[in-house]
C-alpha positions as CSV (number, residue, x, y, z in Angstrom):
1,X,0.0,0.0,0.0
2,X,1.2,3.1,-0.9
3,X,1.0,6.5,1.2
4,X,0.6,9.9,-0.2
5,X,-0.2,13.1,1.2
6,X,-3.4,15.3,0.1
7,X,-4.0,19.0,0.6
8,X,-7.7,19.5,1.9
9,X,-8.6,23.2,2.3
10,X,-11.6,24.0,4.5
11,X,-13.1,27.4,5.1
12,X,-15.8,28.7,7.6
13,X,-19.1,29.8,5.9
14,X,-20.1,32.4,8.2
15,X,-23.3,33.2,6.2
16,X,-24.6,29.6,7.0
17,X,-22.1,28.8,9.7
18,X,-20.7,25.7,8.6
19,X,-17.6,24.0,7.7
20,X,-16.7,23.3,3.5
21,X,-13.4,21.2,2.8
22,X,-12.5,20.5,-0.2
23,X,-9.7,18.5,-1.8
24,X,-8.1,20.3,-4.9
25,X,-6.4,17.9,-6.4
26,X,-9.0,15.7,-6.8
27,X,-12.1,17.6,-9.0
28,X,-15.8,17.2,-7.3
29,X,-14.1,16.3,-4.1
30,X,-15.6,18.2,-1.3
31,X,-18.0,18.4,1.8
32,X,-19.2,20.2,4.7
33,X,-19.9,19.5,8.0
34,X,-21.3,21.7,10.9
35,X,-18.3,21.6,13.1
36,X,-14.3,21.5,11.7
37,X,-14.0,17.4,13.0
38,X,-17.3,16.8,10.9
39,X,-15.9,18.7,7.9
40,X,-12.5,16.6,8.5
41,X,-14.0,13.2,8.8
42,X,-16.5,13.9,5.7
43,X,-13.5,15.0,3.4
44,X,-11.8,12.1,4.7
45,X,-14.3,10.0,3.4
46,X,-14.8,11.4,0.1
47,X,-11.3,11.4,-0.8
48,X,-11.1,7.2,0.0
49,X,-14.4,7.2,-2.2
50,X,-12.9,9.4,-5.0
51,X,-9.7,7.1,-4.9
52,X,-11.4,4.1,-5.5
53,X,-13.5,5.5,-8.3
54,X,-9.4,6.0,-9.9
């Protein structure tokens, strides 16, 4: 198994107070979540979904 390191970039929407992440280097991978550990564990997902669909 290989390991590689991923930027994620999250930002506080403080119009609807909420969390998006988002993971650059892969396209139409991002989230939210309504606290920064939701917003982490969501992105985390995605990103292991977006790499299997590789």
């Amino acid at each position: 198994m290989t390991t590689k390191k991923i930027s994620i970039v999250i930002e506080k929407d403080e119009d609807d107070d909420f969390f998006v992440a988002e993971c650059p280097s892969l396209p139409g991978c991002y989230t939210q979540g309504e606290t920064l550990g939701e917003a982490l564990k969501n992105i985390h997902e995605v990103i292991e979904l977006c790499l299997e669909e590789m």
